[in-house]
C-alpha positions in Angstrom: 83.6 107.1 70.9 84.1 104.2 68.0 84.6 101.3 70.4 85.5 98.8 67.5 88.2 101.3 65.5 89.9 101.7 68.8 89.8 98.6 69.8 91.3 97.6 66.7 93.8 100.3 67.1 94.8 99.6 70.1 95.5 95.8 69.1 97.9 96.8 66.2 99.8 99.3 68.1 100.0 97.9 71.5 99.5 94.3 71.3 100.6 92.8 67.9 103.7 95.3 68.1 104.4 95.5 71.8 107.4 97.9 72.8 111.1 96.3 73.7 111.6 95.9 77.3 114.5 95.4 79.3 114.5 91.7 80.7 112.1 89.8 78.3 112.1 88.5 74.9 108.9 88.3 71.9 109.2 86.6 69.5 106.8 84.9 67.1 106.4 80.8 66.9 103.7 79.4 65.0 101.0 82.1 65.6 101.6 83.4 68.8 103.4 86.0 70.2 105.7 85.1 73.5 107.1 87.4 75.5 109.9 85.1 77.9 112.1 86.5 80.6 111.8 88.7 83.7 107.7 87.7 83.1 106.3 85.7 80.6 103.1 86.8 78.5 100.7 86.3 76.2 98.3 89.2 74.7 98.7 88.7 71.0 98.1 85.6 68.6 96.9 84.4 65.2 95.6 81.4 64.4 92.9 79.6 63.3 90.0 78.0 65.3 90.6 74.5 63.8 94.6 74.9 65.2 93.6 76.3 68.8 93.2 72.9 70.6 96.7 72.0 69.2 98.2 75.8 69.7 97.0 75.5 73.3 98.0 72.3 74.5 101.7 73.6 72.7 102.3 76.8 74.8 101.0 74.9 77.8 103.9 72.4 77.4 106.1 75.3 76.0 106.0 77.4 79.2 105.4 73.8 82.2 109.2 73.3 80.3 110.5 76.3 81.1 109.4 76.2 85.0 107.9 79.8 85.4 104.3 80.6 85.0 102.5 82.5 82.6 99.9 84.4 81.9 97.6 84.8 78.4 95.8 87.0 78.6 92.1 87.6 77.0 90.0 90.5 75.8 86.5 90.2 74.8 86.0 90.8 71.3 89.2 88.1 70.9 89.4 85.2 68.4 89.1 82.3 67.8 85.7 81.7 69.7 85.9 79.0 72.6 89.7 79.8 73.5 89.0 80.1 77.1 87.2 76.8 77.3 90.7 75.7 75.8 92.8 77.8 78.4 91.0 75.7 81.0 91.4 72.3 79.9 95.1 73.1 79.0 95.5 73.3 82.6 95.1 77.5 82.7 93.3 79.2 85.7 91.2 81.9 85.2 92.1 85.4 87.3 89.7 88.1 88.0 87.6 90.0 85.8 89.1 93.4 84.7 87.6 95.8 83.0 89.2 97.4 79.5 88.5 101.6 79.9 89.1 103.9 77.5 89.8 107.5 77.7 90.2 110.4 74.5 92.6 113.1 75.9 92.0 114.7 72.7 87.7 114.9 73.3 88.4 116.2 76.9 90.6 117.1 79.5 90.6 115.1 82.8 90.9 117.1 86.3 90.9 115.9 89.8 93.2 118.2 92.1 94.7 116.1 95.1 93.0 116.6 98.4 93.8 118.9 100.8 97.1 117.7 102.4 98.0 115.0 99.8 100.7 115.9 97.0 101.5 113.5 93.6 104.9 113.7 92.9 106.7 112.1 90.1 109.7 109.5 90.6 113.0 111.2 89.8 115.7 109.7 92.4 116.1 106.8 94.4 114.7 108.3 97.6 111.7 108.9 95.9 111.8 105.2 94.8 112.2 103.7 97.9 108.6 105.7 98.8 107.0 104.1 95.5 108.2 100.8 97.0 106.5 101.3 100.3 103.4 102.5 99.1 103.0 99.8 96.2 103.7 97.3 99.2 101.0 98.9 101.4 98.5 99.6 98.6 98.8 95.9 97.5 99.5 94.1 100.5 102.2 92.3 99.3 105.9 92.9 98.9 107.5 94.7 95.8 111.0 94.2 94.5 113.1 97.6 94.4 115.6 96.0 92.4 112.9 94.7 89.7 111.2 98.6 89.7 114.7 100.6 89.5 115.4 98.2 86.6 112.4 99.6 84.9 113.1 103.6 85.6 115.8 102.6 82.3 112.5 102.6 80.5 112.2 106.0 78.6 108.4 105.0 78.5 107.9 104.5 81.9 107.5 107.0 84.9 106.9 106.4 88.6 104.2 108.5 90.7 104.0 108.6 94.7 101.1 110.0 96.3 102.3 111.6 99.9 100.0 112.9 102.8 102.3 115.1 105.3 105.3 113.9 103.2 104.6 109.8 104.0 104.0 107.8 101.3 100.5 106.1 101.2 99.8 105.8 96.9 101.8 104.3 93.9 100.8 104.3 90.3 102.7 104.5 86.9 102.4 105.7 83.2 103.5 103.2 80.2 103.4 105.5 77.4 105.9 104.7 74.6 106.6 107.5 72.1 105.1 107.9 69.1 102.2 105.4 70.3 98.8 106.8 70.8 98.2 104.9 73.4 99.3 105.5 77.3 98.5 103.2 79.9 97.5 103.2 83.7 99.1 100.8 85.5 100.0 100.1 89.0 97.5 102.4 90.8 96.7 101.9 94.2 96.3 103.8 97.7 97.1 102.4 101.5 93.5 101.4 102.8 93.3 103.9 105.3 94.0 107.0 102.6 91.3 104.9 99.9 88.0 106.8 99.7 89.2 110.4 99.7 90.2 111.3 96.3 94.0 110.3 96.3 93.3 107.6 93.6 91.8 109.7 91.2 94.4 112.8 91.6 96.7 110.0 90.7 95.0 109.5 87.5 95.0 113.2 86.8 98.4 113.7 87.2 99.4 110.8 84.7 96.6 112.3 82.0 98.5 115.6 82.4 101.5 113.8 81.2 100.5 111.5 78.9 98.7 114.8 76.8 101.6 116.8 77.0 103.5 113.8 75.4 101.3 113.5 72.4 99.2 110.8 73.2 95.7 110.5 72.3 94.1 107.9 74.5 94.4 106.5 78.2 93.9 102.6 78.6 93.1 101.0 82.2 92.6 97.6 83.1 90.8 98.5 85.8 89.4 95.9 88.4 85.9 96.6 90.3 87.6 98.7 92.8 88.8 101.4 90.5 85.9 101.2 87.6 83.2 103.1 89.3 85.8 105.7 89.9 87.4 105.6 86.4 83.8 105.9 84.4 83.0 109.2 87.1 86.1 110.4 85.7 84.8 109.5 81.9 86.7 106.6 80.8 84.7 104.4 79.0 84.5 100.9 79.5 85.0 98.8 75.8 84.8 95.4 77.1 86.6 93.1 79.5 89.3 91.2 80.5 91.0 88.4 81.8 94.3 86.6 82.5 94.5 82.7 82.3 97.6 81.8 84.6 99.2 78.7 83.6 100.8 78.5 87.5 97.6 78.7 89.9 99.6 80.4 92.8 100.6 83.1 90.4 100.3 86.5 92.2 101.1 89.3 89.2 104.1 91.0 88.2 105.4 94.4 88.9 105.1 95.3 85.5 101.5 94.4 84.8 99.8 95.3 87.8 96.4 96.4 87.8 94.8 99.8 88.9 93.1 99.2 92.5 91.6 102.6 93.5 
């Protein structure tokens, strides 16, 4: 696997060219790319080193005006060097570590059949909503907004996975994977504790790789934190570098949309 071409890849079709989304807003000021609205988001930017003090210190003010938090967020082989010494003194906080995994859906298949008594359906109606709601909610340990996740099932790129055991819900996950991008990401995944160590998490993954091959799509991406990794690189994904979200607001707590995989 060519780490740097698909890293580079993956920043010109993903990050510097992000989707639309129902609820927010990107748009372009001065280098940066903003997304405002139901979150607000930084993953894409270009400016030089001698501007980033200034840049910083702007988008700090930008987003303290609008009275929400935000969160920028950082890969490793990012430019311009020192910007997370800058994300600090601006006033950001640093989240968790995350790891960036990779996956070629074109160099191999992934398999992992559920366990015996589990089945991984996909979303498709509102009953089967209100069961990724409960098992986000227990997988997470905190609560989930049906209203913010039903307004993202009008998101062609976007589909909704519950994991059941005995038909009650105990794991949540979801597939971003916009058409025509060769890039589908894993997002969301996690499993009730008392289910976790028993395979659920990776059937999950399984079932979204199924879907995101038979849609055309070439890689899987994962920002996986240390509970999922080991289980990820088992499955082959392999790690490219790492991650990590500056949070302008230090009670920040993630958004529905961006949540991490937890296996």
């Amino acid at each position: 696997m060519d780490g740097a071409s698909i890293l580079a890849r993956y920043d010109a079709e993903v990050r510097a060219d992000p989707p639309a989304v129902a609820g927010v807003t990107r748009a372009w000021t001065d280098g940066v790319l903003r997304t405002t609205g139901a979150y607000n988001f930084i993953t894409w930017w270009q400016f030089p080193s001698a501007a980033a003090a200034a840049i910083v210190a702007r988008e700090a003010a930008f987003f303290r005006g609008l009275g929400g938090e935000v969160e920028w967020k950082v890969y490793s082989h990012d430019r311009p060097p020192g910007l997370e010494t800058l994300l600090s003194e601006a006033g950001f906080i640093a989240d968790e570590a995350e790891t960036f995994l990779v996956f070629d859906l074109e160099e191999s298949s992934l398999e992992a059949d559920p366990p015996s008594g589990i089945d991984i359906r996909q979303v498709t109606d509102a009953a089967g909503l209100a069961d990724h709601v409960s098992a986000a909610s227990s997988a997470f340990a905190e609560y989930w907004s049906r209203a913010d996740i039903a307004a993202s099932l009008e998101d062609p790129a976007l589909r909704l996975y519950v994991a059941y055991a005995d038909g009650t819900p105990i794991g949540a996950s979801r597939l971003e994977a916009q058409p025509g991008c060769a890039f589908a990401g894993l997002w969301g995944g996690g499993v009730a504790p008392a289910w976790r160590g028993r395979g659920v998490y990776r059937a999950m993954v399984a079932a979204r790789a199924k879907l995101a091959a038979r849609s055309g799509h070439r890689f899987l991406t994962v920002d996986a934190r240390e509970t999922s990794r080991p289980i990820l690189e088992r499955l082959g994904f392999t790690p490219l570098g790492t991650i990590r979200g500056w949070i302008l607001n230090k009670h920040h707590s993630g958004d529905g949309r961006q949540g991490r995989e937890t296996g």
